[in-house]
C-alpha positions in Angstrom: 52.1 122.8 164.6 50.7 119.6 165.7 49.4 118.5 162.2 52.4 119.3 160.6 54.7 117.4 158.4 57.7 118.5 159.4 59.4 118.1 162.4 59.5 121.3 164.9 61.1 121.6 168.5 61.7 124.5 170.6 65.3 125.1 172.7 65.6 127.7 175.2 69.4 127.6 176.8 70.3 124.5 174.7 67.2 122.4 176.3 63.9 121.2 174.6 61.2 123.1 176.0 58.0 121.4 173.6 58.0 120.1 170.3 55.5 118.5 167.7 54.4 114.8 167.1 56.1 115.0 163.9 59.2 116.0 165.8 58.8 112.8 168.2 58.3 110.5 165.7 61.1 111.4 163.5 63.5 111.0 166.8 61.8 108.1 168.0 60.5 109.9 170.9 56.8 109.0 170.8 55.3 108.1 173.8 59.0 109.5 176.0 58.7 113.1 177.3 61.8 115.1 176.2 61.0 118.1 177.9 63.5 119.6 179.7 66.5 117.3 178.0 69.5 119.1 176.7 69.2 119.5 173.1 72.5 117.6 173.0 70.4 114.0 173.1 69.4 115.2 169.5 73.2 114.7 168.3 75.6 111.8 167.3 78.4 113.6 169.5 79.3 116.6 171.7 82.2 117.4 169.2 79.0 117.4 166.4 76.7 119.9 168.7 79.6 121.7 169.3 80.6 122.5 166.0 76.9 123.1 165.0 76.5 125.9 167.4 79.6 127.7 166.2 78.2 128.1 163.1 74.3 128.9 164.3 74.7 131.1 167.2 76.7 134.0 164.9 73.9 133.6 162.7 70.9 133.4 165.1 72.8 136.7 166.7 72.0 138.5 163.8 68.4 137.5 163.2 69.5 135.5 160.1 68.3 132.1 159.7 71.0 128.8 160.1 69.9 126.4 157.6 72.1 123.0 157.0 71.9 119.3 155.6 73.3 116.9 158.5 73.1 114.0 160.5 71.5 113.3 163.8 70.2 110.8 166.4 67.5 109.0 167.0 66.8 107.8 170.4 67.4 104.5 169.2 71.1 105.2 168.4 70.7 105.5 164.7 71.5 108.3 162.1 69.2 110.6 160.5 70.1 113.1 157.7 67.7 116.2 157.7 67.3 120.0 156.8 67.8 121.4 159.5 66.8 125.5 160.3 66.7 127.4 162.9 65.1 130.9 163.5 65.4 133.3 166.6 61.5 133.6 168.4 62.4 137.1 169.2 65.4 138.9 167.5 64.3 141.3 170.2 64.5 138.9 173.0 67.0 136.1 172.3 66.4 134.6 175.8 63.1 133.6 174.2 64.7 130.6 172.6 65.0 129.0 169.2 62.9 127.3 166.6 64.2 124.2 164.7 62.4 123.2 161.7 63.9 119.4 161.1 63.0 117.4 157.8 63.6 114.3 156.9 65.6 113.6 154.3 67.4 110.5 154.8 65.4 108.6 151.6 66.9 111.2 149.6 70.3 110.8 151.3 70.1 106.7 150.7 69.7 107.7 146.9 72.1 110.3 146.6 74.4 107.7 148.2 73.9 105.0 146.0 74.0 107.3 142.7 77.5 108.9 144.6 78.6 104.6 145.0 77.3 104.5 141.1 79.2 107.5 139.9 82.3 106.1 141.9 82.3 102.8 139.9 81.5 104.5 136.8 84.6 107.1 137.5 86.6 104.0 138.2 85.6 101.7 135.5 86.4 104.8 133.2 89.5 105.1 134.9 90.7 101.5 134.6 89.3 101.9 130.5 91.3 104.7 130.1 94.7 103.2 132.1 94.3 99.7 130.1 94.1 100.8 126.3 97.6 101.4 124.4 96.3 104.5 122.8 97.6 108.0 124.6 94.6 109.8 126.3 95.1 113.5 127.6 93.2 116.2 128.9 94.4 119.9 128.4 93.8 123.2 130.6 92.6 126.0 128.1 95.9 127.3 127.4 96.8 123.5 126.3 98.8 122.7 128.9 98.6 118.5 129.8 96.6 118.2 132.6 96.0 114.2 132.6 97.9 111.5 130.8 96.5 108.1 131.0 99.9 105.1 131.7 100.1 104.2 128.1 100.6 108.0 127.3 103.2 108.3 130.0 105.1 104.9 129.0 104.7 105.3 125.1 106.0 108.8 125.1 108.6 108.2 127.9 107.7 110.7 130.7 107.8 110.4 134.1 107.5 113.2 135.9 108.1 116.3 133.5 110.4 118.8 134.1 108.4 121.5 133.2 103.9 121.2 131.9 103.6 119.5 128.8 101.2 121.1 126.2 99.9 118.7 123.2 102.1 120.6 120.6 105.1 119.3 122.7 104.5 115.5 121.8 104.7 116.5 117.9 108.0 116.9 116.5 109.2 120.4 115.3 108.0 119.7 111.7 104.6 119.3 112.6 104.8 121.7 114.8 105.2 124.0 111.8 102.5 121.7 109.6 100.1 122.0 111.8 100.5 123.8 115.3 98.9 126.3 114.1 95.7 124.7 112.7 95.6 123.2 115.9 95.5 125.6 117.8 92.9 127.9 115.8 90.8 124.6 116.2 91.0 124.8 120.2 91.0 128.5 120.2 87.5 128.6 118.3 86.2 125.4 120.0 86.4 122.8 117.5 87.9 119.7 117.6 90.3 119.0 114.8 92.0 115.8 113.5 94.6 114.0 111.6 97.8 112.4 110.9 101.3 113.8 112.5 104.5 112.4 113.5 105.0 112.7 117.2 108.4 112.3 119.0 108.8 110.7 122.4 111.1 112.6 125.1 114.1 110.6 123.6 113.5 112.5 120.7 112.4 109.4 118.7 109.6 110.1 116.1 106.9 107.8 115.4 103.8 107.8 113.2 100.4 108.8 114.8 96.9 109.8 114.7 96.0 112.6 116.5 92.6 113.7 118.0 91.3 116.9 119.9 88.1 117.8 121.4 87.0 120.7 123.6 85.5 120.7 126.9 82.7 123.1 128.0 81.1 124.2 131.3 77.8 124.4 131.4 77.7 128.1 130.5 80.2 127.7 127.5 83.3 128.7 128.3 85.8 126.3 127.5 87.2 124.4 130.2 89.8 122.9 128.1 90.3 119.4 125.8 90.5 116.2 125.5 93.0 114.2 123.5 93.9 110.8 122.1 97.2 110.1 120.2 97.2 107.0 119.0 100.3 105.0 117.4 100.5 104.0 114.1 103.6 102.5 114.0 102.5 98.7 113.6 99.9 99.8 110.7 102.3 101.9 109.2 104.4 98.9 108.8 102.0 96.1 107.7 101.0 99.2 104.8 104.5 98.9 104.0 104.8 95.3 103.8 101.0 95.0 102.0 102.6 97.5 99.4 106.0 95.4 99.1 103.9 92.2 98.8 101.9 93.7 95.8 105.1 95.0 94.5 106.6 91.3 94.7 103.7 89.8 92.9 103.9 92.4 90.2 107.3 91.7 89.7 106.9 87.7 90.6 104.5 88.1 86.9 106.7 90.0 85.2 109.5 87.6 85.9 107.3 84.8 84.8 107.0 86.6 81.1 110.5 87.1 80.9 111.6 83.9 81.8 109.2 82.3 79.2 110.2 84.7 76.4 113.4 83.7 77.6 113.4 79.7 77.1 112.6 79.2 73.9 115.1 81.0 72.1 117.6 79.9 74.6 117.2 76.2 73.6 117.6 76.7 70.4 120.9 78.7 70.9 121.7 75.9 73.1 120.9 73.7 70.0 122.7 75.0 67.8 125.7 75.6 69.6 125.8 71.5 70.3 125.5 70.8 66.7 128.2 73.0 65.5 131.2 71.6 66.4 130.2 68.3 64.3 129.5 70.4 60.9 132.5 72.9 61.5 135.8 72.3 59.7 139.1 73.8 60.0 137.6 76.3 62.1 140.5 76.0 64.7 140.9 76.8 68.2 139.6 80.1 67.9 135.8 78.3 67.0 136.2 76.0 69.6 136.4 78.7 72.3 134.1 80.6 70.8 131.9 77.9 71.0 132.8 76.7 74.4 132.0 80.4 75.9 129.0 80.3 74.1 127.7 77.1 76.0 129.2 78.8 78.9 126.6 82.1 78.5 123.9 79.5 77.7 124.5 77.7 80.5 124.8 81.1 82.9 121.1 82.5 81.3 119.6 79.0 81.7 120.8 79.7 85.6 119.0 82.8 85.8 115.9 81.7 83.8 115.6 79.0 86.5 115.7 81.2 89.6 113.3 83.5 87.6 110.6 80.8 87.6 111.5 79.5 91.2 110.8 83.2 92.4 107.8 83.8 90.3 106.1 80.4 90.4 104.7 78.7 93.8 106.2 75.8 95.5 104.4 72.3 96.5 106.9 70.9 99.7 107.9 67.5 99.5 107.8 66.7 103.2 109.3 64.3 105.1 111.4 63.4 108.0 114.8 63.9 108.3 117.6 64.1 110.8 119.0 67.9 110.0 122.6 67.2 109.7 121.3 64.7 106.7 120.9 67.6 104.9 123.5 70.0 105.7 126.3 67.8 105.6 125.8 67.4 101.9 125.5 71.3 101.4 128.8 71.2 103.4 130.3 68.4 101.1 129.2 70.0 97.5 131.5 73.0 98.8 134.6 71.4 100.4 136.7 71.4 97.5 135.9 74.7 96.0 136.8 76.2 99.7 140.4 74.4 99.5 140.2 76.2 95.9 139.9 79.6 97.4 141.7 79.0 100.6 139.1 79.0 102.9 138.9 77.1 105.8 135.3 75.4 106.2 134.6 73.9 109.9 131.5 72.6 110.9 130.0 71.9 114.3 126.7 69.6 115.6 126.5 68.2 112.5 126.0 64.6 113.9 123.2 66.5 116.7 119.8 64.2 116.2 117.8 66.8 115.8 114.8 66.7 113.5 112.8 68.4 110.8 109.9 67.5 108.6 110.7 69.4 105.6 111.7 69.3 102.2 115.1 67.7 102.0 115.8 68.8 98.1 114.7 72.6 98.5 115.9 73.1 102.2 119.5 71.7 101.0 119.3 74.3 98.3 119.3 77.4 101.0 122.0 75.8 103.2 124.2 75.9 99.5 123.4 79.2 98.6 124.2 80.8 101.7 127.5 78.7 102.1 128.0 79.8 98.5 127.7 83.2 99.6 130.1 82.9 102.8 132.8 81.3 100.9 132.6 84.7 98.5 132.5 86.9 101.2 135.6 84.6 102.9 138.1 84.1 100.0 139.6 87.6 100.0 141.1 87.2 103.6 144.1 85.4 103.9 142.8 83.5 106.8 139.5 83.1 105.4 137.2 81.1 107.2 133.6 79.7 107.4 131.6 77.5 110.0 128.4 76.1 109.5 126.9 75.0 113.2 123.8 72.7 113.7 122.0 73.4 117.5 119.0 73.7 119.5 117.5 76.7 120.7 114.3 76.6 122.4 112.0 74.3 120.3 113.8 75.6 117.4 116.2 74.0 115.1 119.2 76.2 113.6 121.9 76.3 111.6 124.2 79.3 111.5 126.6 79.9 108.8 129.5 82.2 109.8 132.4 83.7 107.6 134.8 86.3 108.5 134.4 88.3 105.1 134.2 92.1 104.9 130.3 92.1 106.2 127.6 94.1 105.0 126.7 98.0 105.7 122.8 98.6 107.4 121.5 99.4 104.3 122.9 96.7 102.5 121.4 94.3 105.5 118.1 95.6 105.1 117.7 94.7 101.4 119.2 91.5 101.3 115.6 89.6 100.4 114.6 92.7 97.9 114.2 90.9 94.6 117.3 91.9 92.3 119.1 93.5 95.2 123.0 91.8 94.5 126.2 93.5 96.1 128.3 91.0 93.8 129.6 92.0 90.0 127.8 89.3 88.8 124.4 87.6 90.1 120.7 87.7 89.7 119.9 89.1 93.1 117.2 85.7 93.4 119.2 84.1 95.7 118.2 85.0 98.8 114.8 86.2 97.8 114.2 81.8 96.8 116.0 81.0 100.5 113.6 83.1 102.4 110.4 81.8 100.1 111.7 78.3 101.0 112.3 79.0 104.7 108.7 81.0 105.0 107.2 77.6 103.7 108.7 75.7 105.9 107.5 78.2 109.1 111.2 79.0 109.9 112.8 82.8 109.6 116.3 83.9 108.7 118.6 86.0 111.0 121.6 88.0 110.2 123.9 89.5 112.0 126.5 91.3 109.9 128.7 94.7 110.1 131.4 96.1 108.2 134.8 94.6 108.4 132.9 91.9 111.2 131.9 89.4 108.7 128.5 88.1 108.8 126.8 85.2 110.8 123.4 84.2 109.3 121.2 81.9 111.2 118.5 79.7 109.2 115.8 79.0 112.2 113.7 76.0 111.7 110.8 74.4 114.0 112.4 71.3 115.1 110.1 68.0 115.5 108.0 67.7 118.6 110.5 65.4 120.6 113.6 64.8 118.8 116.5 64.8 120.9 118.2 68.6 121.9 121.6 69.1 119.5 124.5 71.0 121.6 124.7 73.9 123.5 124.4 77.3 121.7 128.3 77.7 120.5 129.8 80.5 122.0 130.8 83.5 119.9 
C-alpha cells in the first residue's frame, strides 16, 4: 500500500482512519495528519457527500463494489476528478470500515473537456453552416418522418410549426409523388441514397423546380437510424436555362432574318425601279394604271419597312452617345404624332416634359422607341370614344422615366408575357419587330421596360433609363 500508485484511504463511521502517501499527495495532505477527520473534508460540499453515500451505502450493503468518476477536494480548495471505488473490508463485519481506491484522473478530464469545448464549436459551426446556406437540409427518423429542418428549409417551403410530422415525400408535389415516391422509398428502405430532379410544392401549394438528395444514417451496428436530406432550389437556374435557350433561339432567328432580308433587297429595288419608271413610258393607261401603280409603290414602300426592321433586329448596333436633356427627345416623338392623334380622336397630353433631367444616350435610336410605343398607344386608344394617351417624363430614384399611358382595351397575361418575342403581333397587320428593336435599344442603353396592362384597363408602359449623375430631379411620380 505505501508504494502504490493509486491513492488508498480507509473510513470507519464516515472518518479516515489511515491512508497511503499516494493518497496524501493527491489531496494535498502531505506532511498534515488526517487521521481521525470526517471523510467529509474529502468533498466540495455536504450536499455532494451526501448524495454520494446514497448511492454507495445500498451498494457496500450488499458486498458489491461502488465505483464512479467525480469531483473532489483538495485541501487546498481545488477540484479533483478521480475514479473513485469503494469495497466493504468485511461483508461479514461492516463495522470494519471501507476501502477507497481514488485515481487521478483530472489530465484525462482536462482533455476530455477541451475535445467536449472542440466538439461544441464544431456542432455549432456546423449548425451556423447548415442555418446560413439557401439550400433545404433535413434529417429523417427511419420511417421518414422530418426530424430537423435547417431555417432556409422552414422559410423556402413556408412552415412554421406543422400541423402534423412532415415526411420528405410531403414537400414533393402529388405527381412526383407518383414518379418517384416509390423509388424513394425502396432507396431508404434498402439503405441507399438516391437522387434526382423533382418538382416540390411549398405548403401554399406552390410548386417549384428542385434537386433532391437522400442519404442514410447508420448506428454503429448497422441499423439505420434514419437520413439525411438536401432539397435544393432550382428555380433561378431553371430560368437562366430558359433564357440561355431563348437567347440561342434569338440568334438563330436574328441569322435567319439577316438572309431574308438580303434576299429580300435586291429584288425589291428593282420593283421599286421599275415601278418609278413606268408611269413616264405608259400611255393611255388611265386611272386604273395609275392606281395600280400607286398601290404598288405603296407595298414597296411597306416591305422596304419590314426589310428595315429585319436588319435592325438581326444586325448589332454602335450608340451614338451624347448628352441630352430627356424631354429633347421625347418632345419630338410627341410632335411626329400630334396630328395623326387629332386624326383618330385621341387626346395626347403630356407631363414633365420641360423636367431637366439628363441622359447620355443615343438621341436618333432612343427617339425611335419613344415613337413606336406612342405609335402603339394611339392604336390601342383610337377605338374609344374618349380615347386618350399621356406620355410623362419623371424621376425615380437615380432613374430617368418616361411612361406612356392609353386607355385602349389592354392586353391579356399571355399576351404581356410575349410582347419582346420576335414576330409576336396582336395587330392585323405588323412585323412583330417593334418591340423586340425598343428593348434591344433600351438594353444598350442599361435601361429596362415595364408594363403594366390588363384587359379593358389599358396599358401604361414605363421606358426606365439611368439618369446622369447630377442632373436636376424632374417631378414627383404622377399619381395614377
Amino acid at each position: 500500500m505505501q508504494n502504490a500508485s493509486l491513492g488508498i484511504v480507509f473510513t470507519r463511521d464516515r472518518r479516515i482512519t489511515r491512508y497511503n502517501p499516494k493518497f496524501a499527495e493527491m489531496y494535498g495532505y502531505v506532511g498534515h495528519d488526517i487521521v481521525g477527520m470526517p471523510a467529509r473534508v474529502l468533498y466540495r460540499s455536504d450536499e455532494e457527500y451526501e448524495a454520494l453515500g446514497e448511492v454507495a451505502a445500498p451498494l457496500l450493503s450488499q458486498g458489491k463494489p461502488f465505483q464512479r468518476e467525480l469531483y473532489m477536494r483538495r485541501r487546498d480548495g481545488s477540484d479533483l476528478w478521480v475514479n473513485l471505488i469503494g469495497y466493504l473490508l468485511n461483508f461479514g463485519d461492516p463495522r470494519q470500515g471501507t476501502i477507497w481506491v481514488a485515481e487521478d484522473r483530472s489530465a484525462v478530464k482536462l482533455e476530455e473537456d477541451a475535445l467536449q469545448r472542440s466538439l461544441g464549436r464544431a456542432e455549432r459551426l456546423l449548425a451556423s453552416v447548415v442555418d446560413s446556406t439557401e439550400d433545404c437540409i433535413f434529417t429523417t427518423d427511419p420511417g421518414g418522418r422530418i426530424v430537423t429542418l435547417n431555417q432556409a428549409g422552414w422559410r423556402r417551403l413556408g412552415y412554421e410549426a406543422p400541423d402534423q410530422p412532415l415526411s420528405y415525400l410531403d414537400v414533393l408535389d402529388e405527381s412526383d409523388r407518383r414518379r418517384v415516391g416509390p423509388e424513394i422509398q425502396n432507396a431508404v428502405d434498402e439503405g441507399r441514397s438516391w437522387r434526382g430532379s423533382v418538382s416540390a410544392v411549398t405548403r401554399a401549394g406552390e410548386s417549384f423546380p428542385a434537386h433532391l438528395a437522400l442519404a442514410c444514417i447508420f448506428e454503429p451496428e448497422g441499423r439505420t437510424l434514419g437520413a439525411v436530406g438536401t432539397l435544393r432550389d432550382l428555380t433561378e437556374l431553371v430560368v437562366a436555362q430558359q433564357r440561355l435557350i431563348e437567347r440561342e433561339r434569338l440568334a438563330s432567328l436574328g441569322e435567319m432574318a439577316a438572309v431574308v432580308a438580303h434576299e429580300l433587297r435586291n429584288p425589291l429595288g428593282a420593283i421599286k425601279m421599275a415601278a418609278q419608271f413606268l408611269p413616264s413610258r405608259s400611255e393611255g393607261g388611265g386611272p386604273i394604271a395609275v392606281e395600280m401603280l400607286a398601290s404598288i409603290r405603296d407595298g414597296v414602300g411597306e416591305i422596304e419597312h419590314i426589310v428595315t426592321d429585319l436588319l435592325d433586329y438581326a444586325r448589332g448596333m454602335q450608340l451614338d452617345r451624347q448628352e441630352y436633356r430627356l424631354g429633347e427627345i421625347v418632345g419630338p416623338a410627341v410632335d411626329a404624332y400630334a396630328d395623326q392623334a387629332r386624326g383618330r380622336g385621341v387626346a395626347l397630353v403630356t407631363s414633365g416634359l420641360e423636367s431637366p433631367l439628363a441622359i447620355v444616350a443615343d438621341g436618333q435610336r432612343l427617339r425611335r422607341v419613344f415613337t413606336n410605343v406612342i405609335s402603339n398607344a394611339l392604336e390601342a386608344a383610337q377605338h374609344r370614344p374618349d380615347g386618350r394617351v399621356e406620355v410623362a417624363l419623371y424621376a425615380r430614384g437615380a432613374d430617368a422615366i418616361v411612361e406612356i399611358t392609353d386607355n385602349g382595351e389592354g392586353m391579356s397575361a399571355d399576351a404581356r408575357g410575349k410582347v419582346f418575342h420576335p414576330f409576336f403581333t396582336t395587330k392585323p397587320t405588323g412585323t412583330g419587330l417593334g418591340l423586340v428593336i425598343v428593348k434591344k435599344i433600351m438594353d444598350l442603353h442599361g435601361g429596362h421596360i415595364e408594363i403594366d396592362s390588363a384587359p379593358g384597363r389599358g396599358t401604361s408602359v414605363r421606358l426606365v433609363i439611368p439618369a446622369l449623375a447630377g442632373s436636376a430631379p424632374g417631378p414627383a411620380i404622377p399619381a395614377r
